[in-house]
N, C-alpha and C positions, 0 to 999 in steps of 0.2 A: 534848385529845380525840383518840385515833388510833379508832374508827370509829363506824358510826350511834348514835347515842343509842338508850337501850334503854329510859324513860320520860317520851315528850313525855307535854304535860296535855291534847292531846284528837287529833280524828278522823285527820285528814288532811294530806299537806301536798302539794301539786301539783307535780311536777319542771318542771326549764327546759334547756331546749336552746340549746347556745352558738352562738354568733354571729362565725365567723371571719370573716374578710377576703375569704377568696376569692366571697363571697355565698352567700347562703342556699339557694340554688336548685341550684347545686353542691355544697351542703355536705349539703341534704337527699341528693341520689341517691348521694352516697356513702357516708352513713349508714344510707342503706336496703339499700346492696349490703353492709357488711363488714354489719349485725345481721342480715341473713338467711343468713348462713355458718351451716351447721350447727355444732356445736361435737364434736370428739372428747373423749376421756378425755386423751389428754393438752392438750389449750386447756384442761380445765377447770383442772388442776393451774396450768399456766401462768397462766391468768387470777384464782385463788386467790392467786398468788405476787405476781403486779403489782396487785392491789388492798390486800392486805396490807401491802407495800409503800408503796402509796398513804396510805392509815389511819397510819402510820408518820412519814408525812413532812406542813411547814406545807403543802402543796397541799390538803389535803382540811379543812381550816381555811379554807385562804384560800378555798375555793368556797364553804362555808357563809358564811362570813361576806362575800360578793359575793354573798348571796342565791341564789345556784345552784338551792337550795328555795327557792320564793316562800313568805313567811311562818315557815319553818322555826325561825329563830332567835327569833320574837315571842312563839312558843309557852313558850319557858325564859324570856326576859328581857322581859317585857311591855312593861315601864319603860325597859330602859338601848338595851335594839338600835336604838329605828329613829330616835333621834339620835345613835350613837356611830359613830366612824369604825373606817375598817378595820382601825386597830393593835389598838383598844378593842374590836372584834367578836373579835378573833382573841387575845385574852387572855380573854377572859370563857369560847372555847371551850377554850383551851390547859390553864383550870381545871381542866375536868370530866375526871376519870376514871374514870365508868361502864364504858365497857367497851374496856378495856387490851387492848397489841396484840396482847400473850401470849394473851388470851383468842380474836383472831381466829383467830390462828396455829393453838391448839389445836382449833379450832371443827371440827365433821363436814363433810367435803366428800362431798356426795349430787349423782349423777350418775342423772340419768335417761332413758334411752334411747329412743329415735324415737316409738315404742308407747307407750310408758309417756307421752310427753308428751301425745299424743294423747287417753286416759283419762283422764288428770287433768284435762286442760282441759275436757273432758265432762263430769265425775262433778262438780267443782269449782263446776259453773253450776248445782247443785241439792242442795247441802250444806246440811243444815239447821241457820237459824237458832237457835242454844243457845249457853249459855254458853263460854266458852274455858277450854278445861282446861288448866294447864302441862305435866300427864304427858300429855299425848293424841299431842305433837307427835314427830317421827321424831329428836328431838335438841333440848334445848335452846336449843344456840345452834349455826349453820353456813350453809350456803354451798349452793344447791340450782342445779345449773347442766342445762339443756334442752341435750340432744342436737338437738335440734328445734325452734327459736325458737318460742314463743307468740305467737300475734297480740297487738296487746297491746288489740283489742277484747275480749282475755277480762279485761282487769283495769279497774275504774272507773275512772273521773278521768281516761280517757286523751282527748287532745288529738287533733282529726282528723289524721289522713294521719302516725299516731305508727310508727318501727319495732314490730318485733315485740319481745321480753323474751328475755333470754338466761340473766339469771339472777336469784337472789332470797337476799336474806339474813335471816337474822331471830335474834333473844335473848329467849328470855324473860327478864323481870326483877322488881321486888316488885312494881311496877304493873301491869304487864300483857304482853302480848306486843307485839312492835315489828318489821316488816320494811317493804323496800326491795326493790324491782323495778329491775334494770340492763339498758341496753344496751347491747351491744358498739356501737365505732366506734374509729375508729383515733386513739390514741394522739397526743400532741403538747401545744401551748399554743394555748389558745383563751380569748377573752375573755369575759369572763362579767359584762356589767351592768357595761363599763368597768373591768374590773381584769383582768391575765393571770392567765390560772390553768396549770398543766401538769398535762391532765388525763391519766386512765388508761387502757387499751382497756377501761375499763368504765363507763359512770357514772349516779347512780340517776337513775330513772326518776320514780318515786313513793314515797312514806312513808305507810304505812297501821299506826295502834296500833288495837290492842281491851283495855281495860283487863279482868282479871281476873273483875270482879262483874257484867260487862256480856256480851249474845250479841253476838256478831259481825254483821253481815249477811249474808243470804243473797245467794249470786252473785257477781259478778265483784270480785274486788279479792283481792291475794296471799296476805293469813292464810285464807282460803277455798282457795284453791289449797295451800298448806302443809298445812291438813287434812285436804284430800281425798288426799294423796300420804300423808299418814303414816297415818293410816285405811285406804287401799290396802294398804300396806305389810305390814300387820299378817296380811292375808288370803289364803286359800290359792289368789289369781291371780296371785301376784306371786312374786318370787324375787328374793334378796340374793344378791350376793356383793362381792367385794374383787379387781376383775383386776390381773393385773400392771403395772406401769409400766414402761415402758423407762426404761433406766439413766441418759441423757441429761435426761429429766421428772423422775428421781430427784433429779437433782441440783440442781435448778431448786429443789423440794423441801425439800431440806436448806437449801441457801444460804438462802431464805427462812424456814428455820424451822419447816414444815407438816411436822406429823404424819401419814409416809404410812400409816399403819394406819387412819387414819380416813378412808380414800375410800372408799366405798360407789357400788354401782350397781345401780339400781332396775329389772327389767325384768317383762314380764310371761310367766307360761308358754304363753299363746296370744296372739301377737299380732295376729294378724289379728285380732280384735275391736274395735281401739281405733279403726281408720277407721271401722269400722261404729258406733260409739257418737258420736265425734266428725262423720261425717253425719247422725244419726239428730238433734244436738242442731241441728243446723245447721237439720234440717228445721221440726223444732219452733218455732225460732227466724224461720222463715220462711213457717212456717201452711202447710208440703203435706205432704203422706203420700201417699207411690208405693204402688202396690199392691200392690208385694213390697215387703218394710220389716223394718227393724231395728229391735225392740222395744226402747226405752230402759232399761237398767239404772239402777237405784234407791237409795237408800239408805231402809233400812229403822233404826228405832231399838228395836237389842234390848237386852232387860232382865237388865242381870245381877247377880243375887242377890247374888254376892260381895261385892262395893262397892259395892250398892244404888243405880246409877245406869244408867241409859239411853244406850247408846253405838251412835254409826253404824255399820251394817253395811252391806255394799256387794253387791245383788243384780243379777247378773249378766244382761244383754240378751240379747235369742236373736232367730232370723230368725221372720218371721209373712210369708205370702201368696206369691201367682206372684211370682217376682222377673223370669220370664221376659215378662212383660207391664210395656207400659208403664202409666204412673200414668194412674187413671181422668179424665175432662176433670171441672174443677170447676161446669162451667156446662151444662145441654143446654138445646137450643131444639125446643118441641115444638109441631107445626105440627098444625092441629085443622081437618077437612074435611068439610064440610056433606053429608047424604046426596047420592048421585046419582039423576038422574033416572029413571024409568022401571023399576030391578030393585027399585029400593028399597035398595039398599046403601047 
């Protein structure tokens, strides 16, 4: 197996975070300072090259089969995983070649930039529950790396006091769609549930499938985030292109085998709007409304004839009220005073 499986048989599978020597309490805050590093265009190339990489070598075997994903393996092998040992986990994975390295290699690397991240983590939290289309997605199968790390309060299943998400991979395949949410953290060997592993500067976070004949959920979890970015994509707030690499990221490139024709980067034509949408969700989220306020942008389901299906459109927020005033008080206290004596008032 060189990378994620592309049809587990159901929902979920929770990420686990390793457990070095130096303690947990030092290993978190430096976990939380490299995944809050913004990521350049060239990290993303780099960090496509060292995961590829990874996928390529026993280390991402040996994690799977040290349980790295709690339950991961139980989902494929019901019966043989949770009394076989680790040579026996790591051949049952060495089997499968669903999804070959060549395929990551080739895979779309989608770069989204500061804005753009901010939008999609808004638009993302109110994607409507429907079925999962294969053509809907921005690519098949690739590689979507945040300029701007995600909390990773925008994806379910996340564990308190989790880094933020740096980046997200995902395959359609005959069963359904399948991705993976990663954090950066600094590279090295770390032990994972008593085995050494040599992990990568990237490693998953979460595993979220939606099988084909089924909708997704609505709200927080990465095939939701995946839609809302390629449904963005498609609309005339957004802009593609292909920037340059430097020659030294070229090479990085090559050696590892990545198709640089396939790096894309998603931005938007107005950016200034994505703070105002990514507060305006935050507010909602929190039950206030200022009295100058950002009307939340929408996705509306329009109907088109062509393929006789209903597909999201993405309706753009705008300002409403004094932004120059502060927010009205949520409570008044109204003090009620018996007439006075003598005028009659």
């Amino acid at each position: 197996m060189t990378g994620p499986r592309s049809s587990p048989k159901r929902g979920r599978a929770g990420g686990a975070r390793p457990n070095p020597a130096s303690g947990a309490a030092g290993h978190r805050d430096r976990l939380h300072a490299q995944a809050s590093r913004g990521l350049t265009q060239a990290d993303a190339i780099r960090l496509k090259a060292a995961l590829t990489g990874w996928f390529g070598s026993d280390h991402w075997n040996r994690y799977l089969a040290a349980d790295g994903l709690p339950e991961y393996g139980k989902l494929f092998w019901p019966e043989q995983w949770p009394t076989a040992s680790l040579k026996e986990r790591m051949a049952l994975l060495a089997e499968d070649e669903s999804s070959p390295l060549e395929a990551w290699q080739d895979a779309d690397t989608i770069y989204a930039d500061a804005p753009m991240c901010d939008m999609v983590t808004a638009a993302a939290q109110t994607f409507p529950q429907q079925r999962v289309r294969s053509d809907e997605f921005i690519a098949p199968m690739g590689f979507l790396f945040f300029a701007k790390p995600v909390p990773s309060t925008a994806f379910a299943l996340s564990l308190p006091d989790q880094p933020p998400v740096s980046a997200i991979t995902w395959a359609c395949a005959d069963g359904g769609m399948n991705a993976f949410t990663w954090i950066r953290q600094p590279p090295g060997a770390y032990e994972i549930n008593g085995v050494t592993v040599q992990l990568a500067p990237l490693f998953p976070h979460l595993a979220y499938f939606v099988p084909w004949d089924k909708p997704a959920d609505a709200g927080r979890h990465s095939v939701s985030m995946l839609r809302a970015l390629s449904a963005l994509a498609k609309q005339p707030l957004t802009h593609e292109d292909s920037p340059t690499i430097h020659q030294s990221v070229r090479a990085i490139a090559r050696s590892a085998r990545i198709r640089q024709e396939s790096f894309r980067r998603i931005a938007l034509r107005r950016p200034e709007a994505a703070a105002h949408e990514l507060s305006a969700a935050r507010a909602v989220a929190e039950g206030r409304t200022p009295a100058g306020h950002w009307v939340r942008g929408h996705w509306r389901n329009q109907y088109y004839a062509s393929v006789d299906e209903h597909r999201p459109v993405w309706i753009e927020g705008f300002p409403r009220g004094d932004f120059t005033q502060p927010a009205a008080v949520g409570e008044r206290l109204l003090i009620a005073r018996g007439d006075r004596e003598g005028d009659g008032r």
